[in-house]
NUNUTOR-727334 format. One record per residue (C-alpha): x, y, z. Coordinates in nm, 4 decimals, padded with zeros to 6 digits. Layout:
+----------+----------+----------+
|       xx |       yy |       zz |
+----------+----------+----------+
|        X |        Y |        Z |
...
+----------+----------+----------+
This chain:
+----------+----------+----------+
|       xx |       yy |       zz |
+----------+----------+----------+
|  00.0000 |  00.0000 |  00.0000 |
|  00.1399 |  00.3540 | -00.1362 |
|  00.1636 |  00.6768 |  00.0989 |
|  00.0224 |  00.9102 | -00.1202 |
|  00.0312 |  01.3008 | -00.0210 |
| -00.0802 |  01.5874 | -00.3224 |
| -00.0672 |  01.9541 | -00.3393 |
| -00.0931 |  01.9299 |  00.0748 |
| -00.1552 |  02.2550 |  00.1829 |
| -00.1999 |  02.3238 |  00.5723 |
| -00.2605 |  02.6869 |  00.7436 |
| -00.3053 |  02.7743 |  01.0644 |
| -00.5612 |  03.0456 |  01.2370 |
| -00.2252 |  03.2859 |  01.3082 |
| -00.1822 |  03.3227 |  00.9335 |
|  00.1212 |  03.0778 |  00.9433 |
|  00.1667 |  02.7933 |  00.7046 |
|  00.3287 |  02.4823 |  00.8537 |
|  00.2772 |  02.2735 |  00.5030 |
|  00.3069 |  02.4571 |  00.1032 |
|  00.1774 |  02.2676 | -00.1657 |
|  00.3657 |  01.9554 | -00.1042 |
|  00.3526 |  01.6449 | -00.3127 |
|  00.5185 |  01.3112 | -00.2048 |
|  00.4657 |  00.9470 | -00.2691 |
|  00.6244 |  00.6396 |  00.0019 |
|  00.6463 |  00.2708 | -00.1672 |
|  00.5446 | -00.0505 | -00.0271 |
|  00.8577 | -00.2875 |  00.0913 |
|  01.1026 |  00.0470 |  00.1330 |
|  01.2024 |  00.2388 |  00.4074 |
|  01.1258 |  00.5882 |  00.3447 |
|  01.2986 |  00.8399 |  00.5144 |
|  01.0932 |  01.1594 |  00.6072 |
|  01.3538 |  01.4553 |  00.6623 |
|  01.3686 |  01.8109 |  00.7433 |
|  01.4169 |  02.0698 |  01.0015 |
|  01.2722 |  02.1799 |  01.3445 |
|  00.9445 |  02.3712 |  01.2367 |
|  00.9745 |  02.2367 |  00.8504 |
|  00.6458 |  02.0622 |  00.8453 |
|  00.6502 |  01.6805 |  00.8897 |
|  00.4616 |  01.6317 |  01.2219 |
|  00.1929 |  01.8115 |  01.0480 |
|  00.1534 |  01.6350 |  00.7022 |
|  00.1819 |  01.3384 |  00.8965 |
| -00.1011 |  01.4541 |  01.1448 |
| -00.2538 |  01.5267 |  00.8308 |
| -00.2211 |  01.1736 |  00.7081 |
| -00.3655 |  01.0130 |  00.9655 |
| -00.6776 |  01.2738 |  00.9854 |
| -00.5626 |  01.4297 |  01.3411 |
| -00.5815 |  01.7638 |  01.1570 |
| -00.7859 |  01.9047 |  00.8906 |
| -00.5558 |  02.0367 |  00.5764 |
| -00.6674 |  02.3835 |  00.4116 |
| -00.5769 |  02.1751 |  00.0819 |
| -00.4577 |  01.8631 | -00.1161 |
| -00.5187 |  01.5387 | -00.0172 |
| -00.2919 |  01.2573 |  00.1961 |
| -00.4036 |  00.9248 |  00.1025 |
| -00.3342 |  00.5289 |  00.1746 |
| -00.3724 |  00.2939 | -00.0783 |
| -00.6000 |  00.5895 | -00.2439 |
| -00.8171 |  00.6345 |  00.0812 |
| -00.7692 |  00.8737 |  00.3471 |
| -00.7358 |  00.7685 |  00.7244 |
| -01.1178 |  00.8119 |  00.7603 |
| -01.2180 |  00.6811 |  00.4649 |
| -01.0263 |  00.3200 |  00.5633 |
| -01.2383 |  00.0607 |  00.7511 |
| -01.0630 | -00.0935 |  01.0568 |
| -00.7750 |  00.1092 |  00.9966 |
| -00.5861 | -00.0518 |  01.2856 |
| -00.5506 | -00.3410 |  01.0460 |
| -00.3850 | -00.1093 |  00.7456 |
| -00.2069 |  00.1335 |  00.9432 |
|  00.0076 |  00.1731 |  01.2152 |
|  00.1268 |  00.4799 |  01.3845 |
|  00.3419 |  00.6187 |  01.6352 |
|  00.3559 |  01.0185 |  01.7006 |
|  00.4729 |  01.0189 |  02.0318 |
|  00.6127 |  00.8277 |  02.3086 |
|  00.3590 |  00.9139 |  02.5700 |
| -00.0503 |  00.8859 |  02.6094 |
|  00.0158 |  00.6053 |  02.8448 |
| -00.1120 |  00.5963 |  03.1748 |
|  00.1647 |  00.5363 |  03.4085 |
| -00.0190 |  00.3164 |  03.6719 |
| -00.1084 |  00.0645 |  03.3807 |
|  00.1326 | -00.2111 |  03.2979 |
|  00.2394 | -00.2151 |  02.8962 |
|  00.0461 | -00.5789 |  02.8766 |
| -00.2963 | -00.4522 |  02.9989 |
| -00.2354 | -00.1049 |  02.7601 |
| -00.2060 | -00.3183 |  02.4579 |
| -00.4574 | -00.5184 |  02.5650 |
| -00.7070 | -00.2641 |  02.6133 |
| -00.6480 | -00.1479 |  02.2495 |
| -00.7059 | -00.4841 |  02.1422 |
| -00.9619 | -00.5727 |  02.2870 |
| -01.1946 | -00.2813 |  02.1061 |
| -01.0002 | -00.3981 |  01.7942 |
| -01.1287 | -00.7392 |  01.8848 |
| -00.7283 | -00.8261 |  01.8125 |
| -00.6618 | -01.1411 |  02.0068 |
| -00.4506 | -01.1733 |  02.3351 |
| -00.1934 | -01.3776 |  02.1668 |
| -00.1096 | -01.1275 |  01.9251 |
| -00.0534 | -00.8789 |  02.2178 |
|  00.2017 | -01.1228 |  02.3129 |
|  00.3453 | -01.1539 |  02.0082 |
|  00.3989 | -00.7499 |  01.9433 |
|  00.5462 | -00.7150 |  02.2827 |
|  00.8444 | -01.0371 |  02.1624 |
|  00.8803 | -00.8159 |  01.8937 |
|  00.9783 | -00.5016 |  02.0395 |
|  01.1501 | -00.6780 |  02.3304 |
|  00.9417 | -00.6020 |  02.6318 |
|  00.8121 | -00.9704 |  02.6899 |
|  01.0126 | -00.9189 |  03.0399 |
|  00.8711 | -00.5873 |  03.1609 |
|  00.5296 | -00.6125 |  03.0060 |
|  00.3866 | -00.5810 |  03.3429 |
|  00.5646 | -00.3358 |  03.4987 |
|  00.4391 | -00.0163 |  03.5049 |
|  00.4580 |  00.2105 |  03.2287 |
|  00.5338 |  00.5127 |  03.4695 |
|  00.8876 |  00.3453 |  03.5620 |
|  00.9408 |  00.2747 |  03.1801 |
|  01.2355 |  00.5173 |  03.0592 |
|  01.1727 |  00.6831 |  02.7507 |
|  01.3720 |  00.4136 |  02.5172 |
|  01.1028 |  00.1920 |  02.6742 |
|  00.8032 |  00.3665 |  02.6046 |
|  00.9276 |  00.3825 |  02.2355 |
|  00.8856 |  00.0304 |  02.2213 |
|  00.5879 |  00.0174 |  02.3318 |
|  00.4361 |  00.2684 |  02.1248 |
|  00.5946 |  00.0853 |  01.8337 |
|  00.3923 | -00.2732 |  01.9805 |
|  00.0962 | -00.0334 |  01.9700 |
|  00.1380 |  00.0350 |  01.6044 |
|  00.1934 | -00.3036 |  01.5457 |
| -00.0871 | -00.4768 |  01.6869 |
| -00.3347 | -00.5221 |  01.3796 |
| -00.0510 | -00.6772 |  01.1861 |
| -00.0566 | -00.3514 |  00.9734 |
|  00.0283 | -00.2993 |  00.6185 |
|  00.1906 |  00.0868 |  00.6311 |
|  00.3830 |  00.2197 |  00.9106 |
|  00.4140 |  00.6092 |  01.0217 |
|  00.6496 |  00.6710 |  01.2366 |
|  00.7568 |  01.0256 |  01.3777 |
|  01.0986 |  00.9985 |  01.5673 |
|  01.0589 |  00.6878 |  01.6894 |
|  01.4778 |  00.6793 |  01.7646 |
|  01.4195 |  00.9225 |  02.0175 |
|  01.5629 |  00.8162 |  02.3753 |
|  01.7059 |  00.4501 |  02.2571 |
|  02.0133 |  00.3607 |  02.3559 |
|  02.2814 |  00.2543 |  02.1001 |
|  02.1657 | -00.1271 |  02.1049 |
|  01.7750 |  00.0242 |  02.0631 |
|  01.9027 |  00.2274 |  01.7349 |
|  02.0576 | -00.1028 |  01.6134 |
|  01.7488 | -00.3147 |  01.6969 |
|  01.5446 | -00.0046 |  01.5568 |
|  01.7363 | -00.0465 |  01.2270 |
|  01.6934 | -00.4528 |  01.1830 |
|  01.2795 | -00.2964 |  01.3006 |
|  01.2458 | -00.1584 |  00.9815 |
|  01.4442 | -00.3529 |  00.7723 |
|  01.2435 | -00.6248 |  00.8801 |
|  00.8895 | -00.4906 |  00.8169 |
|  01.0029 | -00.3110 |  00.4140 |
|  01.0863 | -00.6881 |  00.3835 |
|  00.7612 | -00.7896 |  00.4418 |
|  00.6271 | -00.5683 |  00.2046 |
|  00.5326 | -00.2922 |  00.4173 |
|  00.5466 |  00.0897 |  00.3175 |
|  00.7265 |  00.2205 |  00.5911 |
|  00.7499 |  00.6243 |  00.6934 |
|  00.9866 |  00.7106 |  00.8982 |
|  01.0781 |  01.0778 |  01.0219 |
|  01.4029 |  01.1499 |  01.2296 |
|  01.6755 |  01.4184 |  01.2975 |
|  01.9482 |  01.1259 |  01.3233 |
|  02.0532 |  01.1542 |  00.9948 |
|  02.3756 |  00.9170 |  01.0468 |
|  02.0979 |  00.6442 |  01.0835 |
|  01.8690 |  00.7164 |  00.7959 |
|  02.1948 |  00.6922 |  00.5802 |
|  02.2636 |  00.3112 |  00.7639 |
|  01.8739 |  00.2570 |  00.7392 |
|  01.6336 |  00.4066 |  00.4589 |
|  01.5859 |  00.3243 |  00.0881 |
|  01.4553 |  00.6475 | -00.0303 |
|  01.4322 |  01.0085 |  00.1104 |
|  01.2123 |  01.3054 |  00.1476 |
|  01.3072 |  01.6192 |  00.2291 |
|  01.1598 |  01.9215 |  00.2929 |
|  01.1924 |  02.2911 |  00.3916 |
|  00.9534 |  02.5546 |  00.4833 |
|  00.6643 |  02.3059 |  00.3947 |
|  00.7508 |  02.2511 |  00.1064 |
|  00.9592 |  01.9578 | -00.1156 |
|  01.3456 |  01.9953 | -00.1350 |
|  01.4379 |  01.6708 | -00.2529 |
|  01.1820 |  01.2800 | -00.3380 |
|  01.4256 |  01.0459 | -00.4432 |
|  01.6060 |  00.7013 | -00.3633 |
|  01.9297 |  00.7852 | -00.0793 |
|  02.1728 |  00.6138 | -00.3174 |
|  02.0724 |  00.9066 | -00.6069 |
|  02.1290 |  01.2122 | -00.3400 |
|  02.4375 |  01.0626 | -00.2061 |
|  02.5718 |  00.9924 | -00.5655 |
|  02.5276 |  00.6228 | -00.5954 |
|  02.8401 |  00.5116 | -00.3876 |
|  03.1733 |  00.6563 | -00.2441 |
|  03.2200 |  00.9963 | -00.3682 |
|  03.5758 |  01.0480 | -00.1473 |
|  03.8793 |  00.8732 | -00.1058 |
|  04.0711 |  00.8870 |  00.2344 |
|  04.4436 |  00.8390 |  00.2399 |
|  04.7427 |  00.8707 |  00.5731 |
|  05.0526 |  00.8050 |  00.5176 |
|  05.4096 |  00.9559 |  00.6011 |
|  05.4679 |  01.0868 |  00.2322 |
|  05.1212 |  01.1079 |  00.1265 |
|  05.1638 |  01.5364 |  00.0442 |
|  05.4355 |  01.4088 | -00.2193 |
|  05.1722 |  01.2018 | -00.4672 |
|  05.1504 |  01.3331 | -00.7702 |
|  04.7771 |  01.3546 | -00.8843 |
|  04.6416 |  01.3453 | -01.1940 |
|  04.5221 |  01.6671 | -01.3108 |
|  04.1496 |  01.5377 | -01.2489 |
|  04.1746 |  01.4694 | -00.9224 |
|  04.1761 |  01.7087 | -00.6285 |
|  04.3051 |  01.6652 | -00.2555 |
|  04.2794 |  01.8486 |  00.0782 |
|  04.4390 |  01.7991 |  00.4344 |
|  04.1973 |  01.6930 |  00.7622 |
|  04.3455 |  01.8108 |  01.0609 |
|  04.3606 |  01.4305 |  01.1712 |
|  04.6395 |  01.3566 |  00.9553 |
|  04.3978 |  01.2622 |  00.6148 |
|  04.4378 |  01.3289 |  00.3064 |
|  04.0907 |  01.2924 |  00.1636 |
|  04.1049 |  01.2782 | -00.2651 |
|  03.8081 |  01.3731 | -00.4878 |
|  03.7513 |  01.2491 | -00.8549 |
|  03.9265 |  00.9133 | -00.7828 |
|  03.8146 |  00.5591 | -00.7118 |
|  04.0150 |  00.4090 | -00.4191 |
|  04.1508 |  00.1136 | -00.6711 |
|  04.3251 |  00.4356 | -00.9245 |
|  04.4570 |  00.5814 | -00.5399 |
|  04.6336 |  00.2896 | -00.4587 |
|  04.7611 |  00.2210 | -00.7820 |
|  04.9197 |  00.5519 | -00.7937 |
|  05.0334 |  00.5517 | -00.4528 |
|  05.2271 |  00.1854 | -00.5633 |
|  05.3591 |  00.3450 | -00.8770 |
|  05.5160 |  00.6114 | -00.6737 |
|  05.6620 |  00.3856 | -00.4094 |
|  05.4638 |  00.5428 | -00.1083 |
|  05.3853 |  00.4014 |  00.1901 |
|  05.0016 |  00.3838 |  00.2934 |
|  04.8422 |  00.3523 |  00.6085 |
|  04.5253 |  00.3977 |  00.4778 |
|  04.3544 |  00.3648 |  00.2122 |
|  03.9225 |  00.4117 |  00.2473 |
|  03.6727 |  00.4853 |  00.0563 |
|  03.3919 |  00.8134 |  00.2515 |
|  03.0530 |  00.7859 |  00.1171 |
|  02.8722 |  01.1050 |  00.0584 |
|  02.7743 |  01.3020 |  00.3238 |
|  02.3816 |  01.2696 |  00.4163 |
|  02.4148 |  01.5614 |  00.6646 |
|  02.5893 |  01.7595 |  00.4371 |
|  02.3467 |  01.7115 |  00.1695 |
|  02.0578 |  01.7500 |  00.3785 |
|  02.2320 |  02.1107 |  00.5002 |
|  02.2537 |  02.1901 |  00.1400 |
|  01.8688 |  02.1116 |  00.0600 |
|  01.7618 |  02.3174 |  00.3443 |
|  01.9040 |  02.6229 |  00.3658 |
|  01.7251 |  02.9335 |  00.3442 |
|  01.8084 |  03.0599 | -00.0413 |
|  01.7886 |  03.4656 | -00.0087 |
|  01.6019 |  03.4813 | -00.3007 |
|  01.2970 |  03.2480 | -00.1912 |
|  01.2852 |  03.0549 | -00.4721 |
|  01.1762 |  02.7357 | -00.5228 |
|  01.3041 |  02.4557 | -00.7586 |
|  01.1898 |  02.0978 | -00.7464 |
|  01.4023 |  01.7786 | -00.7108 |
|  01.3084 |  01.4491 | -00.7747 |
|  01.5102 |  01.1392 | -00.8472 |
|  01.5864 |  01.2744 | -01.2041 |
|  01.5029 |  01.6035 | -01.1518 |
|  01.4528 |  01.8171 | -00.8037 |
|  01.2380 |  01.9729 | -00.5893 |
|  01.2908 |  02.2169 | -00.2672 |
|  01.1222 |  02.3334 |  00.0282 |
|  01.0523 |  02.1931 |  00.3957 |
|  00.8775 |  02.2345 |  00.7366 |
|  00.9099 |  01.9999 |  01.0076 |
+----------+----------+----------+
């Protein structure tokens, strides 16, 4: 089931608009990455998808329906906004339960969402001694529970520890295997780069860049990283191009890191490294969204591009 959002337009009372005209489209089976600034827009278009909020115009759609329109939506979509709406004297096992229960979703899938996330062993503790890492998981067990077939997800890496970002990774990996259209927003942009098949980006509420990650980052290494004790003596071709790091690197543009290493060996110097640096996602993504004097607007896709973004 697509993610379908067109010519979303969302204004508030004050005279502010949060969302501009902004077109997007999320696969089934990928991880899509939803990116942009504080204030650029993406808590609201994706309140907006799931009908918490009314938009002054467009239309976000699931599988061509909106939120309201689906019946049993439990069963199609699953969504986690926010780590909290839990009441802290409740234990995590009788919150899901309670959910499924008016779902008429059976205890044994409760179970089964709680394995998943990894709180089988404090599923009846209290929520209100759950730290926030915790209560991530268990919103994510919330979304899961009707087995659903599109997942919207607004920071849900907030407060996990390091082993919680890695399980959060395999999370997702896991359910775009399965076939399920996955939306993801986050700020941790070193993760969406480990994590996410395609990107959206946006800036003021509007679209900066709709694409697949390995297009904006350039398809593969774009850098080559080099140390050694003689490394300022290589001669380059004139193609390539080098600067210093203050670590000790020499990092080398225009070159693959087989042509680097050949040269080095042709010149008889001595390497202590010799990597390849993928493109920069945060340096990209600081690129797409910064404030352009003029105020114009230019649109990116994966052959061509678009700009804009609120958050």
């Amino acid at each position: 089931m697509s993610i379908d959002v067109e010519h979303l337009t969302k204004s508030f009372g004050s005279g502010v608009t949060a969302v501009s005209d902004l077109s997007f489209s999320a696969a089934p089976g990928k991880v899509t990455g939803f990116l942009g600034p504080n204030g650029a827009g993406k808590t609201t278009t994706l309140r907006c998808l799931l009908g918490l909020v009314a938009q002054t115009a467009g239309k976000a759609t699931i599988d061509g329906l909106t939120y309201r329109e689906i019946e049993n939506p439990i069963t199609v979509v699953g969504a986690s906004l926010e780590a909290s709406g839990f009441h802290p004297a409740r234990t995590a096992r009788n919150h899901l339960r309670m959910i499924a229960s008016a779902a008429k979703i059976t205890d044994s899938r409760v179970a089964e969402v709680l394995e998943t996330v990894g709180l089988t062993a404090a599923a009846d503790r209290k929520v209100g001694g759950y730290s926030l890492g915790m209560r991530q998981r268990l919103a994510l067990a919330v979304a899961l529970l009707g087995d659903p077939k599109v997942l919207i997800l607004d920071e849900p890496a907030n407060g996990l520890d390091p082993e919680g970002i890695s399980w959060l990774r395999s999370f997702l990996r896991d359910q775009a295997g399965k076939g399920v259209s996955v939306l993801v927003s986050s700020h941790v942009l070193s993760e969406v780069q480990q994590t996410v098949d395609d990107v959206i980006i946006i800036r003021s509420g509007s679209l900066a860049y709709q694409g697949s990650l390995n297009a904006l980052t350039g398809g593969g290494p774009a850098e080559v990283v080099v140390r050694g004790p003689h490394i300022d003596q290589m001669v380059l071709p004139s193609q390539w191009s080098r600067r210093s790091e203050v670590n000790g690197e020499t990092v080398i543009t225009g070159a693959t890191i087989d042509a680097v290493g050949r040269v080095a060996f042709e010149q008889s110097l001595e390497l202590h490294e010799l990597s390849s640096k993928a493109a920069d996602l945060e340096a990209l993504f600081l690129g797409l969204t910064a404030e352009e004097p003029t105020g114009s607007t230019q649109a990116l896709t994966d052959s061509a591009s678009a700009e804009g973004a609120p958050a």
